[in-house]
N, C-alpha and C positions, 0 to 999 in steps of 0.2 A: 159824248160831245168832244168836239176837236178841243186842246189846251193851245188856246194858239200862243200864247207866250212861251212855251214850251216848244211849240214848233220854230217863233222866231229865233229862241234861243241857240234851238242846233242847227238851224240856215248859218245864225251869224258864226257859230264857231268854225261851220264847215268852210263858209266862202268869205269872212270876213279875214283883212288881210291883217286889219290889225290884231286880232284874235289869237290867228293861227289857225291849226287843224284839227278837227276834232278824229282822232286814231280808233284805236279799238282796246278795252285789255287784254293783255295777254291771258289764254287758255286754249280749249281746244275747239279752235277755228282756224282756214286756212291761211290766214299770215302766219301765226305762230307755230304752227305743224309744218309749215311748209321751209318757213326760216330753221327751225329744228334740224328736219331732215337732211337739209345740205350741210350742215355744221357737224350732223352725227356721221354722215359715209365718211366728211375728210377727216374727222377724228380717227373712225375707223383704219382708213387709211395710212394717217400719220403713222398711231401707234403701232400697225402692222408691219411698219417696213419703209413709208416714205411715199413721194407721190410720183410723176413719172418724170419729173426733171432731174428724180435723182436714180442712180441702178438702183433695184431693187428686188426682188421676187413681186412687186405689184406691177414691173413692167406690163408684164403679157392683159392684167387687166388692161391696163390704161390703152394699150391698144387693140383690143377688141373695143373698148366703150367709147376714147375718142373718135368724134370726127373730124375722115380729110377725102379727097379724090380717092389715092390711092386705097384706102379703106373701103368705101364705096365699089370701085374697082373690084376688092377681094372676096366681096358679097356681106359687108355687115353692114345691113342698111340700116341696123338697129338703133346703130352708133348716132342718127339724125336726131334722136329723140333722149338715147342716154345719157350723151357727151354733155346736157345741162346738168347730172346731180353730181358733177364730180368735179375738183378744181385743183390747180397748181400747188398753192401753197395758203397762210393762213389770211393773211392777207385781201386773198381771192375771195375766200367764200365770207369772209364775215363782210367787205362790203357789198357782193351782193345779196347775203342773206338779210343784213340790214336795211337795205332797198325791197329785196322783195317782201318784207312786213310793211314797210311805209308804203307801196304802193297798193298790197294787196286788202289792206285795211282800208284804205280811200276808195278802192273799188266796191269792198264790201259795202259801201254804203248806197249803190244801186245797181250791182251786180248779184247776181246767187253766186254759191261757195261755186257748184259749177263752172259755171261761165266764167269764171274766175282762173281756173284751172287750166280750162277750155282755151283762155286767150295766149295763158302761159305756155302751154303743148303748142300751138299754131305758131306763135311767134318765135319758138327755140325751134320747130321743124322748119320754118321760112329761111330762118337766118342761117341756117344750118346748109340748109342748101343753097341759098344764092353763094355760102361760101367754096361747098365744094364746086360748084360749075366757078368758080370765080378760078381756082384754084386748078382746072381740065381746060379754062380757055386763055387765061392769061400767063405766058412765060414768065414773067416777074415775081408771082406772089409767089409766098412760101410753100412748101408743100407739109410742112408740120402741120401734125394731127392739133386737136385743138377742144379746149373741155369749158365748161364753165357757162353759169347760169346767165350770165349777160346779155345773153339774144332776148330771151324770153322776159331778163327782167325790164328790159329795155324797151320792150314791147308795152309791156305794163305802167312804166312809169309816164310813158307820152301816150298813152292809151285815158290817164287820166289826165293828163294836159289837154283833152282835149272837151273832155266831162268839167271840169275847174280850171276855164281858160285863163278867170283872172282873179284864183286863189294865188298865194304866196304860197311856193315850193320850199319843202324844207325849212332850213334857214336863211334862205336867201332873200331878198329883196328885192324878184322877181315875180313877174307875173310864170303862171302855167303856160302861156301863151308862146313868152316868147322864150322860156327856159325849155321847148321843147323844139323850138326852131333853131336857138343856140344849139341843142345836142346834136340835132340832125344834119345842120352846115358844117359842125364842126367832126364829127364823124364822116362823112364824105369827103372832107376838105384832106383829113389828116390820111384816107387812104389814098387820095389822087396824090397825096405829094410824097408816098413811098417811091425811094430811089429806084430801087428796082422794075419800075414801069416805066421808065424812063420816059414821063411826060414833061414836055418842053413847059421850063417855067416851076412846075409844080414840082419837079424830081430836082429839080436845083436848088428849091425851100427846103427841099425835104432833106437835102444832105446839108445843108446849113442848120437844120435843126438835129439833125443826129449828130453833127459833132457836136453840138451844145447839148444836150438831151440825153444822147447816148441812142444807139442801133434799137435796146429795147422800145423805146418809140414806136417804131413800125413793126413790131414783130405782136403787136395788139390786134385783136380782129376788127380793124373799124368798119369795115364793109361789115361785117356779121351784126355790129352795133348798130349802123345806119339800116340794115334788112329790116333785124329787128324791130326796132323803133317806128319805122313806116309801117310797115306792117300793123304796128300798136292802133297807132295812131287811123289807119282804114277803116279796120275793121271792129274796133268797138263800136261804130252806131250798130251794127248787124246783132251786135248782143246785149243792146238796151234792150229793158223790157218795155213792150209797145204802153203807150199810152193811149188810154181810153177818149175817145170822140169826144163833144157837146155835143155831137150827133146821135151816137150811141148811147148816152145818159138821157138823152131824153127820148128815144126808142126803147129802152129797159123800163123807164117809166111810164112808159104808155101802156106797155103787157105786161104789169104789175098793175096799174088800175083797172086796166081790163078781165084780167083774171077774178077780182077783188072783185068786178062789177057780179061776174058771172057767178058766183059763189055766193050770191046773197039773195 
């Protein structure tokens, strides 16, 4: 027998906004294996030698595993799928490893560990490439290689914006809804108004915001972010699992009594 009080309970935790969100424990499932893993390679990294913004003997990795055009170009297509487990500095991976546990726990609750996984590989190979063609057709963007899980987590996070359009994200006091339209105008927004595209209007914001902000501003992949993110946000109906008919419940039912007829 269903506990339905038990069911209401974890509806309201999941989507109630006064509640909050009902997560996952940590152990071995993939939020925590997955947030792990990207904190363990830049550990490794750190303590080996440094990452690739600084010399190091780990350069020659960083550029076999990042992705850019010219990489592409030299034949390591590998780098479309690598360049997510590996990141600048400390900063980098802890908040997307913290993102990717907070999303990938909200997915576990009607995603498989798979499909999970699944949306995370498609969304870092999307973004990955919209960056490098972004990067062989437009003279202005930079041609830096380029690492880190933010395609993919990005993918994830409006992936579930779109499963819990009007849960409370985080801690914000926000709907899912429109905290994932915020990220997606505002990622589009910040890469049209890079100087160096010199679009009329937009590359004029954008150098008013680099002398206040500073240059690092636009040297972020916000195209790689907005890829990502869309991307999230398409394709997770394609990896809900199907829901069963009133049609099909009562076809099962029927060749279930009928068999039960024939057997007596």
């Amino acid at each position: 027998m269903v506990d339905v009080e038990q069911l209401s309970m974890i509806h309201d935790q999941i989507v109630n906004k006064k509640r909050g969100v009902l997560l996952i424990t940590p152990g071995f499932n993939v939020p925590t294996m997955g947030c792990l893993l990207l904190v363990v390679i830049h550990a490794w990294v750190f303590f080996t030698g440094g990452t690739h913004l600084t010399p190091s003997i780990l350069r020659p990795l960083y550029e076999s595993v990042a992705v850019s055009w010219s990489g592409i170009q030299a034949g390591r297509g590998a780098a479309l799928i690598t360049h997510s487990l590996f990141h600048g500095n400390w900063t980098h991976v802890l908040v997307n490893a913290i993102l990717f546990f907070y999303a990938a726990a909200r997915l576990g609750h009607v995603l498989r560990p798979s499909r999970i996984l699944l949306l995370f590989v498609i969304c870092s190979l999307g973004a990955a490439s919209v960056y490098v063609i972004s990067q062989a057709l437009l003279p202005g963007i930079s041609p830096n290689p380029l690492v880190g899980a933010s395609g993919g987590v990005m993918g994830m996070l409006l992936a579930q914006t779109m499963i819990y359009p009007d849960s409370k994200m985080l801690l914000l006091p926000i709907s899912g809804r429109n905290m994932g339209k915020g990220l997606l105008v505002a990622s589009l927004l910040l890469f049209l108004m890079t100087p160096e595209l010199g679009l009329p209007l937009f590359s004029d914001f954008g150098q008013w915001m680099a002398g206040g902000f500073g240059r690092e501003l636009f040297e972020i992949g916000h195209l790689y972010h907005f890829a990502g993110g869309l991307l999230g946000m398409t394709i997770v109906g394609f990896l809900l699992p199907r829901l069963v008919t009133l049609e099909e419940l009562k076809f099962q039912r029927s060749k279930r009594e009928e068999e039960m007829e024939a057997t007596r």
